[in-house]
NULUM-52538 format. One record per residue: residue number from 0; residue in one letter; chain; y, z, x of N, C-alpha, C, CB in turn. Coordinates in pm, whole numbers. Atoms other than C-alpha are relative to their C-alpha. Glycine has a CB too. Layout:
N
{NUM,"a","A",{Y,Z,X},{Y,Z,X},{Y,Z,X},{Y,Z,X}},
...
***
This chain:
75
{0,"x","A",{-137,11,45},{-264,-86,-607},{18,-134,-72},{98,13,119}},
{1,"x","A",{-64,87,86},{-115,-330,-865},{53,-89,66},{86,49,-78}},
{2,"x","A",{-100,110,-54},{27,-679,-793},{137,45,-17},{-13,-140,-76}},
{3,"x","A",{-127,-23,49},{362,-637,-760},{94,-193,-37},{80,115,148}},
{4,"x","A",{-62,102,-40},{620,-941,-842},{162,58,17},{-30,-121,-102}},
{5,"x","A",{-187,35,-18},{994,-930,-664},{59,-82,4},{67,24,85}},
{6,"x","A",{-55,143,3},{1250,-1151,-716},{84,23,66},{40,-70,-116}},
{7,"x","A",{-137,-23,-78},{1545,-1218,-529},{71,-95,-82},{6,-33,173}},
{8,"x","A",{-95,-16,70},{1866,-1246,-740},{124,-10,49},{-14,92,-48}},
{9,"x","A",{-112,-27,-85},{2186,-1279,-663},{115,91,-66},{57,-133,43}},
{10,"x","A",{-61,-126,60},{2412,-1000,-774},{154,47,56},{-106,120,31}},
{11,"x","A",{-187,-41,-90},{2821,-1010,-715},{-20,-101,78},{45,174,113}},
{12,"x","A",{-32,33,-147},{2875,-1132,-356},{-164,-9,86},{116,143,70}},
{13,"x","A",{107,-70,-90},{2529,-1020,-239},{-112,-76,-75},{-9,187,-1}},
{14,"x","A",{93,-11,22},{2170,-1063,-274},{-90,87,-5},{-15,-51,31}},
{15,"x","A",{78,-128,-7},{1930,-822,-370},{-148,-59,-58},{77,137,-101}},
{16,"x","A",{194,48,38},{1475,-806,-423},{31,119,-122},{-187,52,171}},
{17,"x","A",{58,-79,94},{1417,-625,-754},{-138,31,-27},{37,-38,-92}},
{18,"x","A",{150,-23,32},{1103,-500,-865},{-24,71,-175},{-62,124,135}},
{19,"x","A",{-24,-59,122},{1108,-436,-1252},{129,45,-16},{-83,99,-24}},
{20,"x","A",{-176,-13,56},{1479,-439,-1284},{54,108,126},{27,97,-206}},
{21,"x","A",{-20,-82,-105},{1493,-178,-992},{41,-40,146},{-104,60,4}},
{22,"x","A",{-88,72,-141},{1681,-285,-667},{-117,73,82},{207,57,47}},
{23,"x","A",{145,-34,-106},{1402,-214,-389},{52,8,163},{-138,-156,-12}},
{24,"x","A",{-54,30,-136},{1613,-307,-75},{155,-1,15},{-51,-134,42}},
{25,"x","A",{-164,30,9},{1956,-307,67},{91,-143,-29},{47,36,131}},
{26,"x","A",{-78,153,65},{2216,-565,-65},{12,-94,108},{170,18,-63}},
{27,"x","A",{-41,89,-150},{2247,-887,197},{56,-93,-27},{-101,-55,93}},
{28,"x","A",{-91,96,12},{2470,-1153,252},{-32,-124,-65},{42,-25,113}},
{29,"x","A",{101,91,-46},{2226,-1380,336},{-110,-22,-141},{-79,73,147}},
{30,"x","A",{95,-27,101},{1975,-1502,45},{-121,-30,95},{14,-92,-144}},
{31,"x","A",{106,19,-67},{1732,-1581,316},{-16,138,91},{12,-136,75}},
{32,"x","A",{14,-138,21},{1789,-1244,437},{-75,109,-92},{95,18,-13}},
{33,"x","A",{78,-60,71},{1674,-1106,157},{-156,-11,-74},{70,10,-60}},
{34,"x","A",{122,116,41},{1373,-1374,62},{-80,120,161},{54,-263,29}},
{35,"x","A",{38,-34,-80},{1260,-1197,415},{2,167,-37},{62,-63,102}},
{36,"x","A",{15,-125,-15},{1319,-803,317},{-136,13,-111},{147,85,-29}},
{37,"x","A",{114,-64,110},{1110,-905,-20},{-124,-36,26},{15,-42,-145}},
{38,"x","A",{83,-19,-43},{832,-1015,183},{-75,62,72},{0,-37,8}},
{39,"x","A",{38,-154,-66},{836,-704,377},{-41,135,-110},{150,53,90}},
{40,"x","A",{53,-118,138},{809,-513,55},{-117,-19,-75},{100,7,-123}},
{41,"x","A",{120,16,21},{546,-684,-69},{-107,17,63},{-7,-76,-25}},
{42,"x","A",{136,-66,-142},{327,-637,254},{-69,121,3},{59,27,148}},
{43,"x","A",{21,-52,-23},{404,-334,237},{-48,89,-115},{62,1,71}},
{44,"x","A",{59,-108,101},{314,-205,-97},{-128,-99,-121},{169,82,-107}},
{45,"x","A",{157,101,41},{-23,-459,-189},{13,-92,-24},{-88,18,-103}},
{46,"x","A",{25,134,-4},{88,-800,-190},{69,-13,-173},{-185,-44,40}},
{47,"x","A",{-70,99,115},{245,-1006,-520},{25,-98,1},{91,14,-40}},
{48,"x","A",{-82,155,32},{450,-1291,-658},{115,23,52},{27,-55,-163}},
{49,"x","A",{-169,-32,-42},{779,-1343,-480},{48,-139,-73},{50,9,210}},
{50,"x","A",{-66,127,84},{1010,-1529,-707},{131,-1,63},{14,17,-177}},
{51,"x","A",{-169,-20,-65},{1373,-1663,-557},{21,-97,-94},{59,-37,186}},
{52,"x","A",{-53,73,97},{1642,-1764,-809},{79,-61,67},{49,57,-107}},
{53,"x","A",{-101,85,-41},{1881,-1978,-711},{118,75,-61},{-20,-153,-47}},
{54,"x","A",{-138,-65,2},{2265,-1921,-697},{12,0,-109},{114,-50,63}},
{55,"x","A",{-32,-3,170},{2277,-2047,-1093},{-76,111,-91},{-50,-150,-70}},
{56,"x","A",{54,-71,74},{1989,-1799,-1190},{-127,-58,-43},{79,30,-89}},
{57,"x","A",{140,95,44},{1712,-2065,-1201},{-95,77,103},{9,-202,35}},
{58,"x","A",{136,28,-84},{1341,-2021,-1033},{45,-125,77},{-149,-32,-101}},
{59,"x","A",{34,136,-76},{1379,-2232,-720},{-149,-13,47},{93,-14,132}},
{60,"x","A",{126,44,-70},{1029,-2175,-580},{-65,216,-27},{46,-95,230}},
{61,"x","A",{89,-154,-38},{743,-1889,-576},{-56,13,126},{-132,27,-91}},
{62,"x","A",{71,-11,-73},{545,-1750,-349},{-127,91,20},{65,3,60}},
{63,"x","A",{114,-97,-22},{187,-1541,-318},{-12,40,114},{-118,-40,-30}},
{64,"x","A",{-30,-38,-117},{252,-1288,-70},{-107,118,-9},{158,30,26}},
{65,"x","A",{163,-74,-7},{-114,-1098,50},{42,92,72},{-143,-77,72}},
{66,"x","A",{24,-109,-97},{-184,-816,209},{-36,25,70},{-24,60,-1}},
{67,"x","A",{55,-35,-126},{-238,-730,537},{-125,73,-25},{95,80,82}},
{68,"x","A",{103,-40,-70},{-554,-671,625},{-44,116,115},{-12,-90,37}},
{69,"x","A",{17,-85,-66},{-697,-373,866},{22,-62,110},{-99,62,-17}},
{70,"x","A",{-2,60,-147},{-760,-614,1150},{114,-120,0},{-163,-66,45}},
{71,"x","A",{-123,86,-37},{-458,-839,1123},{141,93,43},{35,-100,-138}},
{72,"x","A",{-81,-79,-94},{-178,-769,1301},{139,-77,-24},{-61,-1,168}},
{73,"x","A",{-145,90,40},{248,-916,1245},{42,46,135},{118,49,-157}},
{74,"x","A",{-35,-40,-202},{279,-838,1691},{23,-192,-40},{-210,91,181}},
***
């Protein structure tokens, strides 16, 4: 499977992870809320770039998020 990269955005009131312009997760209050659903999405579909914008729309920070492994475990 393909790298993926999601970003988290902020959108209205809310925050949301996109994935190619495509909303991927439910909307959250929280932008650290959602910084956390788009590292669950990445886990779960082969690992990527997680990009979070800031409230203005800037890149505050990336991240390279891998893929679980057979014998690793998130217990």
């Amino acid at each position: 499977m393909t790298a993926q990269q999601a970003t988290v955005v902020r959108d209205g009131g809310a925050w949301v992870v996109k994935v190619n312009g495509e909303e991927v997760t439910d909307r959250k209050r929280a932008q650290g809320s959602a910084i956390n659903e788009a590292r669950e999405w990445l886990l779960a579909n082969g690992g990527g770039e997680l990009a979070v914008q800031g409230k203005y729309g800037r890149i505050r920070h990336k991240h390279t998020i891998g893929r679980l492994g057979p014998d690793d475990s998130r217990d």
